[in-house]
DRENDO-1510 file (C-alpha; in Angstrom, 1 decimal, always signed):
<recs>
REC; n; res; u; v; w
REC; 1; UNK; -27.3; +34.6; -19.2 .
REC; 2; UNK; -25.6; +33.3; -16.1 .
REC; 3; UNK; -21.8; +33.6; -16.2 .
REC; 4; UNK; -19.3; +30.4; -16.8 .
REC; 5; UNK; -18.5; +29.1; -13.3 .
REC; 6; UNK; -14.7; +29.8; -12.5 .
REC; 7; UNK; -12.1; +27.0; -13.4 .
REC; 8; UNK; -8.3; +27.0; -12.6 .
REC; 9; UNK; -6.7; +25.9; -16.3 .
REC; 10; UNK; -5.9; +21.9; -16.0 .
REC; 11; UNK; -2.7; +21.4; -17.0 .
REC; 12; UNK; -1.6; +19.5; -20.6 .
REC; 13; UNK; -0.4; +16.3; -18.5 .
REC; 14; UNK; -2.9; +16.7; -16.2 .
REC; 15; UNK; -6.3; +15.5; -15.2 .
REC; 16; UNK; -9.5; +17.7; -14.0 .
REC; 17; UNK; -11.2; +16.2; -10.6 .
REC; 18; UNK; -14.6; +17.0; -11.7 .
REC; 19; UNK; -17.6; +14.7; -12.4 .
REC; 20; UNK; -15.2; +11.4; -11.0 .
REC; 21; UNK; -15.2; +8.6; -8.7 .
REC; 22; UNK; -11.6; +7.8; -7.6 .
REC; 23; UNK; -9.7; +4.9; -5.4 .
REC; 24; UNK; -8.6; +6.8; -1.8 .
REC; 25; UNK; -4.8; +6.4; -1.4 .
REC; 26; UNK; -4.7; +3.6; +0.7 .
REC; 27; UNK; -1.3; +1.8; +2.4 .
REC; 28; UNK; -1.2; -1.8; +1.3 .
REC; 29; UNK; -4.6; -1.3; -0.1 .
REC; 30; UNK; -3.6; +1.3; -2.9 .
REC; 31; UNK; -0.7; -1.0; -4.4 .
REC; 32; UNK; -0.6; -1.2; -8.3 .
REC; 33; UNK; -2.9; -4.5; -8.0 .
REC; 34; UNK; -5.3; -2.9; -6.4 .
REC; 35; UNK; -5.3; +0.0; -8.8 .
REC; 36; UNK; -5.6; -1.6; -11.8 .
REC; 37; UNK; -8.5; -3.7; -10.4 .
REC; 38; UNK; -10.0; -0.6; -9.3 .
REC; 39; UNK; -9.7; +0.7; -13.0 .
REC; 40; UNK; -10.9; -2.6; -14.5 .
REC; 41; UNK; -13.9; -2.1; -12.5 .
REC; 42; UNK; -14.5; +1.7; -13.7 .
REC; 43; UNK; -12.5; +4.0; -11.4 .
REC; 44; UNK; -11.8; +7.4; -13.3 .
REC; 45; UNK; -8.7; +8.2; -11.4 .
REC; 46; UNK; -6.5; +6.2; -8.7 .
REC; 47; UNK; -4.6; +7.4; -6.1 .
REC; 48; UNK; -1.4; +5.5; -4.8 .
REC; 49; UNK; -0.5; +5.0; -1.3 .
REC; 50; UNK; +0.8; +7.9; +0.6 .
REC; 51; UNK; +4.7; +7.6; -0.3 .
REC; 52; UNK; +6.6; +9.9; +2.4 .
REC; 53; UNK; +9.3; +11.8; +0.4 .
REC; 54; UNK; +12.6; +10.8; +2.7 .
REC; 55; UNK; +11.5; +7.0; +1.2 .
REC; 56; UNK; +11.7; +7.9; -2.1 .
REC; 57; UNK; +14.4; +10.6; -2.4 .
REC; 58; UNK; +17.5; +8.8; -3.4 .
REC; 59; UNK; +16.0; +5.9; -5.6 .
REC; 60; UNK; +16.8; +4.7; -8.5 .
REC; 61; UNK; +13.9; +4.7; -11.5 .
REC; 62; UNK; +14.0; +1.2; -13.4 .
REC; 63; UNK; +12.2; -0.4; -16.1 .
REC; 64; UNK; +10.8; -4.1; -16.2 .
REC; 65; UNK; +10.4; -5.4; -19.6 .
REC; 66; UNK; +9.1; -9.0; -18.3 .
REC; 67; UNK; +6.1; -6.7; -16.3 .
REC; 68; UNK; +5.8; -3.8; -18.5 .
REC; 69; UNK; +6.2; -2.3; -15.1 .
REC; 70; UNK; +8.6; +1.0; -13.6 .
REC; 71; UNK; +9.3; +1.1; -10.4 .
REC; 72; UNK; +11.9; +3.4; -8.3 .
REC; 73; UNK; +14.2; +1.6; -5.9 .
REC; 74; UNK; +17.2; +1.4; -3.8 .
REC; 75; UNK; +19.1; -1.6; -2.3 .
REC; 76; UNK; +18.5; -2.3; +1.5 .
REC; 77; UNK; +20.9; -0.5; +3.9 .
REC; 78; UNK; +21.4; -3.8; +5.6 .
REC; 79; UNK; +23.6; -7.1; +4.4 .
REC; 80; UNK; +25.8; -6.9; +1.5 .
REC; 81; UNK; +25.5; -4.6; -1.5 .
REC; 82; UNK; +27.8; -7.4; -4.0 .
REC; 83; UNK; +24.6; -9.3; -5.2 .
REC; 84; UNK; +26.9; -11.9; -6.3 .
REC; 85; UNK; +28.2; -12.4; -2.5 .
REC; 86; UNK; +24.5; -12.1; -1.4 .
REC; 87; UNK; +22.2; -12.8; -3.9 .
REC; 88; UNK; +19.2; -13.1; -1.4 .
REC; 89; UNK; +19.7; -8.9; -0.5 .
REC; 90; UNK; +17.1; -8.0; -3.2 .
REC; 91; UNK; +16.6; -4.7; -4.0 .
REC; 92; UNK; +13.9; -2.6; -1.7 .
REC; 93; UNK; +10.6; -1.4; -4.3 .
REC; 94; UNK; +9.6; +1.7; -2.6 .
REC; 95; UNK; +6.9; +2.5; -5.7 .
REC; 96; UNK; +5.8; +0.9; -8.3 .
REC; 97; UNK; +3.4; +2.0; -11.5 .
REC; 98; UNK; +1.9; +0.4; -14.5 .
REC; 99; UNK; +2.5; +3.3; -17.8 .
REC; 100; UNK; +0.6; +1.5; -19.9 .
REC; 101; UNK; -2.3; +0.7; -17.6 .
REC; 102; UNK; -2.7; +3.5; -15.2 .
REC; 103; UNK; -0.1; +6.8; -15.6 .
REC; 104; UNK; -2.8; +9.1; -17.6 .
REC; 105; UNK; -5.2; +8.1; -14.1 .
REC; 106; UNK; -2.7; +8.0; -11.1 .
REC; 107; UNK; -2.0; +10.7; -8.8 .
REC; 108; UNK; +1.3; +10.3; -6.6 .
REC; 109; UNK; +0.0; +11.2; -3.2 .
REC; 110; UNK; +3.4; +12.1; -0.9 .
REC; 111; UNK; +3.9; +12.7; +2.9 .
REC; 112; UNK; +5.9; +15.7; +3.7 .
REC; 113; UNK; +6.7; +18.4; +6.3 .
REC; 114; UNK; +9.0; +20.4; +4.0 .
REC; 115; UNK; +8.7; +22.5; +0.7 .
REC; 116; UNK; +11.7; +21.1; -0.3 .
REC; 117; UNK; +11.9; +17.9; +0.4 .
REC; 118; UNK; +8.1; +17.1; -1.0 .
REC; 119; UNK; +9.8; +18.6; -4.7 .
REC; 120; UNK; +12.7; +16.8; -4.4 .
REC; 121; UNK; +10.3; +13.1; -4.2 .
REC; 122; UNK; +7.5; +15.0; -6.4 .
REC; 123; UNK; +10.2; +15.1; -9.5 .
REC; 124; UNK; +11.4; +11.9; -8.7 .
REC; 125; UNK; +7.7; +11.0; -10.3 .
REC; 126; UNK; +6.2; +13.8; -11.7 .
REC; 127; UNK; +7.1; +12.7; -15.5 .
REC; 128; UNK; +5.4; +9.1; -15.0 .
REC; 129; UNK; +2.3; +10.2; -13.3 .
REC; 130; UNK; -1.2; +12.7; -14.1 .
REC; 131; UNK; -0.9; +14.9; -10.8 .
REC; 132; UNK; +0.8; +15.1; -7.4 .
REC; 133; UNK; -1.0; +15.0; -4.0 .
REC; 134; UNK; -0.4; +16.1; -0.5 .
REC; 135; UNK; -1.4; +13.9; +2.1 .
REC; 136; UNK; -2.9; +16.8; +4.7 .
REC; 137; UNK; -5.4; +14.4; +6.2 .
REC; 138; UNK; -3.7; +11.4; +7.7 .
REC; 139; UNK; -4.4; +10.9; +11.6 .
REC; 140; UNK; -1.8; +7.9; +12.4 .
REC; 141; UNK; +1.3; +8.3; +14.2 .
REC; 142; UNK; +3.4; +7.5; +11.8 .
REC; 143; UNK; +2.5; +10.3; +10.2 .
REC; 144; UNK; +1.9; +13.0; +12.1 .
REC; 145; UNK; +4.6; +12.9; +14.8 .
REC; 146; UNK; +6.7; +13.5; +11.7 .
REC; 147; UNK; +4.9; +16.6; +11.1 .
REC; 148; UNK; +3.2; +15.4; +8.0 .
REC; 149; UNK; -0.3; +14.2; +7.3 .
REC; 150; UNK; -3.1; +16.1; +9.9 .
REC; 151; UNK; -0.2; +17.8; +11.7 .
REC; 152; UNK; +0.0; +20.0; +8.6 .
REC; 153; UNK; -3.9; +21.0; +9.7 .
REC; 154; UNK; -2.7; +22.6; +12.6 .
REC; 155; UNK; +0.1; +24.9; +10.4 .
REC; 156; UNK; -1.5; +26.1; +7.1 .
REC; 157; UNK; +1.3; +28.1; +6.6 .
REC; 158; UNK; +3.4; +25.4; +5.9 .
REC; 159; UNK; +1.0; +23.5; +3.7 .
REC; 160; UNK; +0.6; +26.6; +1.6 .
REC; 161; UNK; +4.3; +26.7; +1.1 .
REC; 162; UNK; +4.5; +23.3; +0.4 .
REC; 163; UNK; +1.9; +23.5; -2.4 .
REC; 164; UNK; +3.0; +26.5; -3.7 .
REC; 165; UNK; +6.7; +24.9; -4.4 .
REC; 166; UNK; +5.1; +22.1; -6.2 .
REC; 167; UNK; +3.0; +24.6; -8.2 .
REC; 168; UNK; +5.8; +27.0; -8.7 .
REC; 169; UNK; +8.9; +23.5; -9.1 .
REC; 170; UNK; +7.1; +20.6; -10.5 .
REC; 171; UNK; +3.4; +21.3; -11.6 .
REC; 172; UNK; +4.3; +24.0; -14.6 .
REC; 173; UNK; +7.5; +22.2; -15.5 .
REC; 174; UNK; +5.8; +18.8; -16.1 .
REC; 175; UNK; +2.4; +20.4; -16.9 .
REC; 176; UNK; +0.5; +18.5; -14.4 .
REC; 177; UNK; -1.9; +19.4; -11.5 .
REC; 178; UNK; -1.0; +19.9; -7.6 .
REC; 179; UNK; -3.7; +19.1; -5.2 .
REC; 180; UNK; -3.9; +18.2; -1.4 .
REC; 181; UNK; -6.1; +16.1; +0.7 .
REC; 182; UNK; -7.4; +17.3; +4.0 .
REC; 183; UNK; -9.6; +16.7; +6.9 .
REC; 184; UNK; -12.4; +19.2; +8.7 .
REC; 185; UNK; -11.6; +21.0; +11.3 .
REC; 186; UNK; -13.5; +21.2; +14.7 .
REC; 187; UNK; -15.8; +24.6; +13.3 .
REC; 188; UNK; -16.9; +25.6; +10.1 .
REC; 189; UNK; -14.7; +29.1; +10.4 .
REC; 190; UNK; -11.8; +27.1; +11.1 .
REC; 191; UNK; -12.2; +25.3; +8.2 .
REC; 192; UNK; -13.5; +27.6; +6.1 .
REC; 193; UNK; -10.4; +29.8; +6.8 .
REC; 194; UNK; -8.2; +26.7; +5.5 .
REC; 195; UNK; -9.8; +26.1; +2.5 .
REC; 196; UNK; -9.4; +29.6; +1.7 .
REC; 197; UNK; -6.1; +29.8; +2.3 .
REC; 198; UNK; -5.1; +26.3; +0.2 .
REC; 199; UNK; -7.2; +27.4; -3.0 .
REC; 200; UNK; -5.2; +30.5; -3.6 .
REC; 201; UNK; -1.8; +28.1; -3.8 .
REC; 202; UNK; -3.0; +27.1; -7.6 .
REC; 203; UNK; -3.8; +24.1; -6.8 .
REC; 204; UNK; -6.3; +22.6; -9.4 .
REC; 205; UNK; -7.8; +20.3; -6.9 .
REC; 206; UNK; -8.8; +19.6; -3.1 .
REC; 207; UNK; -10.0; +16.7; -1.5 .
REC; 208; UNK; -12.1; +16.3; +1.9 .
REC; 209; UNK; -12.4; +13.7; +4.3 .
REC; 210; UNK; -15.5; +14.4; +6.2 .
REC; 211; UNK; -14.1; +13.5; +9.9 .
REC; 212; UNK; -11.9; +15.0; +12.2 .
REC; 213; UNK; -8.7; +13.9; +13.1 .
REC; 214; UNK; -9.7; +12.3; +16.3 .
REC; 215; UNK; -12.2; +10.4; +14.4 .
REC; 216; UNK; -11.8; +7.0; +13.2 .
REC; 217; UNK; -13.0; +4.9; +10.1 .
REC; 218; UNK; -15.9; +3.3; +12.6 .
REC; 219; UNK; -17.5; +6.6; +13.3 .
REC; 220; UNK; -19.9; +7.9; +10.8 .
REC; 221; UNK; -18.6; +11.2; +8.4 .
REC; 222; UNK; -19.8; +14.5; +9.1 .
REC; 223; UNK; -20.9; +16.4; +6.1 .
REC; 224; UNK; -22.5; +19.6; +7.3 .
REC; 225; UNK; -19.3; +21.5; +6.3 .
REC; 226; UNK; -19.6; +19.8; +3.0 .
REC; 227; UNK; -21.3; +22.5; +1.3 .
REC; 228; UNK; -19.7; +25.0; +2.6 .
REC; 229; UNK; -16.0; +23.8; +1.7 .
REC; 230; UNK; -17.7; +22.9; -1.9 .
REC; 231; UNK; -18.5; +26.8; -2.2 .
REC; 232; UNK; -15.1; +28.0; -1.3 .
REC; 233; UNK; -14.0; +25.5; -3.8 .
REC; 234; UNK; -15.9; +26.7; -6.7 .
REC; 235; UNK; -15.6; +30.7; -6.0 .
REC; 236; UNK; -11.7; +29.9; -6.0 .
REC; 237; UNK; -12.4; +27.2; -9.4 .
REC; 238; UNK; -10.7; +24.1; -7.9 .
REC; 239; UNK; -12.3; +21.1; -8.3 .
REC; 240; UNK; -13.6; +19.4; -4.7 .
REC; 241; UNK; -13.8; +15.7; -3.9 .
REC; 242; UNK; -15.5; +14.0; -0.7 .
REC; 243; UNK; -14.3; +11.3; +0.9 .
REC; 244; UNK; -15.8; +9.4; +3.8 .
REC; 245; UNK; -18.8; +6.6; +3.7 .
REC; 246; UNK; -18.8; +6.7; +0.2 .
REC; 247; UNK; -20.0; +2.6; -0.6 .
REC; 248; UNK; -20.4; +3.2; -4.4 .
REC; 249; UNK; -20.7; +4.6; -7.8 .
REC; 250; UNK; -24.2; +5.7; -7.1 .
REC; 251; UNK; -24.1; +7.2; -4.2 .
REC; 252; UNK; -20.6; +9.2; -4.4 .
REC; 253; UNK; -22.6; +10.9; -8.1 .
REC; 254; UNK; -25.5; +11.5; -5.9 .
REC; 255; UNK; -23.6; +12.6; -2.7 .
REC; 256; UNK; -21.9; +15.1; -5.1 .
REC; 257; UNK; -25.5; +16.2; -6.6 .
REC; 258; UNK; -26.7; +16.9; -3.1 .
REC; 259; UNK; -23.7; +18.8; -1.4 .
REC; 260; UNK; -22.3; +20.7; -4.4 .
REC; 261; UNK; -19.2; +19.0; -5.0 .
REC; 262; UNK; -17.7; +17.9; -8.1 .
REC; 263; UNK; -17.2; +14.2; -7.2 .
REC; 264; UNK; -16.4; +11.1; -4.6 .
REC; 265; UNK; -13.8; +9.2; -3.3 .
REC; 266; UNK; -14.2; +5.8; -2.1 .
REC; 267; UNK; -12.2; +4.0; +0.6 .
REC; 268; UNK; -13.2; +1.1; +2.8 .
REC; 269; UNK; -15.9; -0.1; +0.3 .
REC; 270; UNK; -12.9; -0.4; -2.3 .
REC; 271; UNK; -10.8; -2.3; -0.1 .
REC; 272; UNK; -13.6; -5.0; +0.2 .
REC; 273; UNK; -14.6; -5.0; -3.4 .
REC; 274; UNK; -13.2; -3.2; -6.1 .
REC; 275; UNK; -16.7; -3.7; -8.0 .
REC; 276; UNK; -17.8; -1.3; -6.4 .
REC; 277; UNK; -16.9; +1.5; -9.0 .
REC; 278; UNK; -19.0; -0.1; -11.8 .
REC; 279; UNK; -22.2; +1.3; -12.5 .
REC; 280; UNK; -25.6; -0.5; -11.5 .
REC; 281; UNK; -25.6; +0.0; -15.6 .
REC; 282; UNK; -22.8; -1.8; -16.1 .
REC; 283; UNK; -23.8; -4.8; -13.6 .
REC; 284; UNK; -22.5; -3.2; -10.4 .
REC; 285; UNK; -20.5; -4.9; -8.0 .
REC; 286; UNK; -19.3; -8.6; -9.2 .
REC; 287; UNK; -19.2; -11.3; -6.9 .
REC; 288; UNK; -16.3; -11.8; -4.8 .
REC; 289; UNK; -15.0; -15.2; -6.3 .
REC; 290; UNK; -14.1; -12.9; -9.4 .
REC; 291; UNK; -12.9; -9.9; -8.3 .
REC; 292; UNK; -10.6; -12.1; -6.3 .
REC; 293; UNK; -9.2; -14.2; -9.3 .
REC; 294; UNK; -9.0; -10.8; -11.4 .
REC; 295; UNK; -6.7; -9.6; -8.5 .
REC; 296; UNK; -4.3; -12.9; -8.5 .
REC; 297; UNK; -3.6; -12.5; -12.5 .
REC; 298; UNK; -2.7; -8.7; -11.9 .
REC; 299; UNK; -0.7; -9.5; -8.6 .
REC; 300; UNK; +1.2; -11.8; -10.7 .
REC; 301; UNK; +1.7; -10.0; -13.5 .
REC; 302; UNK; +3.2; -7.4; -11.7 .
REC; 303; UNK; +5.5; -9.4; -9.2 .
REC; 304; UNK; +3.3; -8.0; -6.3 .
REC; 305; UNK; +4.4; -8.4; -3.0 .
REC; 306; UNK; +4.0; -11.5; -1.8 .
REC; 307; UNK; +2.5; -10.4; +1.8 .
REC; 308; UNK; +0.7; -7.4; +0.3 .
REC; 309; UNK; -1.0; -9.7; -2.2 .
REC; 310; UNK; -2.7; -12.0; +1.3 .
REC; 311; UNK; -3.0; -8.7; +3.3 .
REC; 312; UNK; -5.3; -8.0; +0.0 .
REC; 313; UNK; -7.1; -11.1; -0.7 .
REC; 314; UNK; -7.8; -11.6; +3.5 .
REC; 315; UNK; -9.5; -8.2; +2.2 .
REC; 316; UNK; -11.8; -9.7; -0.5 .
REC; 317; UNK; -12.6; -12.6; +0.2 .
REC; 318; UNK; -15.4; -12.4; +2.6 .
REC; 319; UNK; -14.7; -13.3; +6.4 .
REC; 320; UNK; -16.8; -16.3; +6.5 .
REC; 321; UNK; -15.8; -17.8; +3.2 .
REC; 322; UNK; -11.8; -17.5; +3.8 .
REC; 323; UNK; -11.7; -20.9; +6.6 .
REC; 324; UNK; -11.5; -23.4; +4.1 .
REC; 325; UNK; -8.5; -21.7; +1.7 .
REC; 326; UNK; -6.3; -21.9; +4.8 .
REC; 327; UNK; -4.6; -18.9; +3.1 .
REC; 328; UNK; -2.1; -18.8; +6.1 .
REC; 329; UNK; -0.5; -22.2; +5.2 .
REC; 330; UNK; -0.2; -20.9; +1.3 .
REC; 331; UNK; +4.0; -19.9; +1.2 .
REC; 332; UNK; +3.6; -19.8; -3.1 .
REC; 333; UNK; +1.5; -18.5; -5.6 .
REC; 334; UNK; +1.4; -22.6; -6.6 .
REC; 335; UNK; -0.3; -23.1; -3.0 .
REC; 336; UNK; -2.2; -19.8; -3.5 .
REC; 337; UNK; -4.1; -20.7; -6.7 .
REC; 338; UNK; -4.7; -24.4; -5.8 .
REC; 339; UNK; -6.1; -23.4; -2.8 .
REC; 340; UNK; -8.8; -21.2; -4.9 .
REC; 341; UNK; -9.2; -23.6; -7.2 .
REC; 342; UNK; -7.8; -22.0; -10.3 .
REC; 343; UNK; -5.8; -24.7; -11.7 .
REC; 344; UNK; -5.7; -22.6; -14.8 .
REC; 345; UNK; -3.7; -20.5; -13.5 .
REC; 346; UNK; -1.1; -22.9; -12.3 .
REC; 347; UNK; +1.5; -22.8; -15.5 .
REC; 348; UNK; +1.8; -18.8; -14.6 .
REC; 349; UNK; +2.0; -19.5; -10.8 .
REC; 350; UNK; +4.8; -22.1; -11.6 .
REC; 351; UNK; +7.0; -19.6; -13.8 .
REC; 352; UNK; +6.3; -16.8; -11.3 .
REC; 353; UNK; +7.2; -19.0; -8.5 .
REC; 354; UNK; +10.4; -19.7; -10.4 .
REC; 355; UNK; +11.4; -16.1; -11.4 .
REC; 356; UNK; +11.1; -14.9; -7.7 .
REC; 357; UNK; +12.6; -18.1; -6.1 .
REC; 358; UNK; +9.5; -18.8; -4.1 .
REC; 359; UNK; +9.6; -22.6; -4.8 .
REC; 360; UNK; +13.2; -23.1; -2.9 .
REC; 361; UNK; +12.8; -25.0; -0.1 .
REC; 362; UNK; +13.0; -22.9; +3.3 .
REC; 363; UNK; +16.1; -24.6; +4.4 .
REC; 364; UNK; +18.3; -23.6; +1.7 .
REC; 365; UNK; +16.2; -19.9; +1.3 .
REC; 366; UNK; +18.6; -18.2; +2.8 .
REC; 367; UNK; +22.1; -17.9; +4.6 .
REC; 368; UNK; +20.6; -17.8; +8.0 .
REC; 369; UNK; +18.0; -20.8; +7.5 .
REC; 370; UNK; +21.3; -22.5; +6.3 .
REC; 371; UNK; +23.3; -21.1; +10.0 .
REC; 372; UNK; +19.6; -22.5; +12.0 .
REC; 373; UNK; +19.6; -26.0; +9.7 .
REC; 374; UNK; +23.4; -26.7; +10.8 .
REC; 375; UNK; +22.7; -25.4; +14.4 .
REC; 376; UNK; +20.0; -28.0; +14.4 .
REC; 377; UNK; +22.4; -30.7; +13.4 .
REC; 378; UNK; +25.0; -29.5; +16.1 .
REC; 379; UNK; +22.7; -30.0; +18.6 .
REC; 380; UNK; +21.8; -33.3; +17.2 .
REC; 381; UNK; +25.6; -34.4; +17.5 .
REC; 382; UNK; +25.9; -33.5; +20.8 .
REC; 383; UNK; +22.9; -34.8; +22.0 .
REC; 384; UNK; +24.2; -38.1; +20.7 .
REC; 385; UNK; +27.5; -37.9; +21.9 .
REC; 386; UNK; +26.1; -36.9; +25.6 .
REC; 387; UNK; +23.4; -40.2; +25.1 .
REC; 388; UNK; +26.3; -42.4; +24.3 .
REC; 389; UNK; +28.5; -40.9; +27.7 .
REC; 390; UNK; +25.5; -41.8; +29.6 .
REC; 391; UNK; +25.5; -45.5; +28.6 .
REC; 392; UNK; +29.6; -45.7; +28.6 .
REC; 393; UNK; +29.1; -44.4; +32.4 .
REC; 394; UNK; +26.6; -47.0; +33.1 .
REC; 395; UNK; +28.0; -49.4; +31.8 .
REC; 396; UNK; +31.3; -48.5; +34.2 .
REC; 397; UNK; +29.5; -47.8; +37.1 .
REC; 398; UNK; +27.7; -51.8; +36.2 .
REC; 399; UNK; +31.5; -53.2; +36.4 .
REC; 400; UNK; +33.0; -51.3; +39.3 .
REC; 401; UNK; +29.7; -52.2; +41.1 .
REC; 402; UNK; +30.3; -56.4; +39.9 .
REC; 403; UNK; +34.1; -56.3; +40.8 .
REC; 404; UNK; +33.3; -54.6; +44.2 .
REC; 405; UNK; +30.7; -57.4; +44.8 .
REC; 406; UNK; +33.0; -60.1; +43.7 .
REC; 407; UNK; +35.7; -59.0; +46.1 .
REC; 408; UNK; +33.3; -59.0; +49.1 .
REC; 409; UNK; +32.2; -62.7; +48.4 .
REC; 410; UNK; +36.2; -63.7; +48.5 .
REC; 411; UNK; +36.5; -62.1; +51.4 .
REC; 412; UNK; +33.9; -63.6; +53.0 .
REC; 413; UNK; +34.8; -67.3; +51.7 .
</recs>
């Protein structure tokens, strides 16, 4: 009788990788919207957008009754602090979560260099989420000339001592899982050797994006380490996911059958259409004119982000069909369902428009469109004033020209 396969113990707040399709932490593309669309349509488990731990450490965790929303914040380091001297300095939302919604199935990935500063943002969270992430696998800038993301590749010493301090600081206090996200390497060994060396942490779960980190989303995955890195994975009991090219439900489940790994992670297909996690079963991916209203009424519901919630719909809504929306000229969510053509969703557009101050005119926005509108006016002035000199000089020049004239003709008689 063939022996259980080894599992590292899930813990009571946590959530075990295996046999799921998740949403890839995506910036601007993993926001809560998009996660709870992502859900609607069937995704087991959602990951947020990479959060780097300096951003977080030192906010504030608040609750929004009119949302059912929490979100951690600070207050921006520019302008006045006295809202009552400023009331347009609003308050800088650095993360954002649903509880009811999405906690049990979101994983907090963060971006870190340092064992102590990832537990310091990881605790910040930790109570209000189902497992905590290391971004290992991020190639842009950004990232990595901070040390964090891919850089952490090239120094698996310090990835292992970051994951162990969340094991050892914030996984077993809050009971959840630790788990990191990675990229291959150039050669099996070399990635083999990683893995190795990552699994021991206790982590419960590892993620791989099959590309290196010179490669780019354009350039086809590479899985021929796949099975390899699903082995290691399963000798050591922690759960494996693959990311990269997966389109859908179907194929990450089948993807997993073929390379031995315990379940998929989809990305750019997401981004595109949320649908896509649904089951052929189920009516598989939705056409584009509802998946886009479904992401309005959550974008509203949760005060999105006003430019994240374009940057997302410029997303779903096919290329070809976004001409006539003129979605660049939309400045409210009045303009933005009217546009689209869901005039049932106007009363909610209206109050949200209200609540956020979106349906004040430009010109009395904000302190400084106040300082151009009067600077405007200024110039007006003296552009009149300077108009009117020009005709008073004329008009002078007209008379000394007439007198001089007249004086010549006496002369003359």
């Amino acid at each position: 009788m063939a022996a259980e396969p080894k599992r590292v113990p899930i813990p009571k707040n946590g959530v075990d990788y295996r046999g799921k399709v998740v949403l890839a932490p995506m910036v601007r593309s993993g926001e809560l919207p998009s996660r709870l669309l992502a859900l609607k349509y069937g995704a087991d488990l959602v990951w947020g957008p990479e959060t780097v731990d300096k951003a977080i450490i030192g906010t504030t965790r608040k609750v929004c009754e009119r949302t059912s929303t929490v979100y951690w914040s600070r207050q921006p380091s520019n302008g006045f602090k006295n809202k009552e001297l400023n009331p347009h300095n609003r308050e800088s939302v650095i993360y954002r979560i649903h509880p009811t919604l999405e906690s049990k199935q979101l994983i907090f990935q963060v971006g870190t260099a340092s064992p102590t500063l990832a537990v310091q943002a990881a605790r910040l969270v930790a109570g209000d989420v189902a497992g905590i992430d290391v971004n290992a696998g991020c190639p842009k800038p950004f990232s990595t000339s901070g040390g964090m993301g891919a850089a952490l590749l090239q120094e698996p010493g310090k990835l292992c001592s970051i994951l162990r301090a969340l094991v050892e600081e914030v996984g077993k206090e809050f009971e959840i899982g630790i788990s990191v996200k990675i990229r291959i390497l150039d050669t099996p060994e070399e990635t083999e050797a990683l893995v190795r060396k990552l699994v021991a942490t206790g982590i419960t779960g590892l993620t791989v994006h099959c590309r290196t980190t010179p490669m780019r989303p354009r350039e086809r995955a590479i899985r021929d380490q796949l099975r390899m890195i699903a082995g290691v994975c399963k000798e050591a009991g922690v759960a494996c996911l693959m990311n990269g090219d997966v389109e859908n439900r179907e194929q990450a489940l089948q993807l997993a059958e073929e390379y031995g790994v315990d379940g998929g992670m989809i990305a750019t297909s997401a981004e595109k259409n949320s649908s896509v996690f649904r089951a052929k079963a189920d009516g598989g991916p939705a056409p584009w004119r509802e998946v886009v209203r479904h992401y309005i009424e959550y974008a509203m519901a949760v005060d999105n982000r006003w430019g994240n919630t374009k940057f997302l719909l410029a997303q779903l809504i096919p290329g070809k069909q976004q001409a006539p929306f003129r979605l660049d000229q939309c400045k409210t969510h009045v303009d933005l369902v009217n546009a689209l053509g869901f005039e049932d969703l106007l009363s909610k557009a209206r109050e949200l428009d209200e609540i956020t101050g979106m349906n004040i005119k430009p010109d009395v926005k904000s302190g400084r469109a106040l300082k151009r509108a009067a600077a405007r006016e200024a110039n007006k002035s003296e552009a009149k004033k300077s108009k009117v000199q020009e005709v008073v000089n004329g008009q002078v020049d007209q008379e000394k020209e007439e007198l001089t004239t007249a004086m010549a003709a006496a002369i003359a008689a």
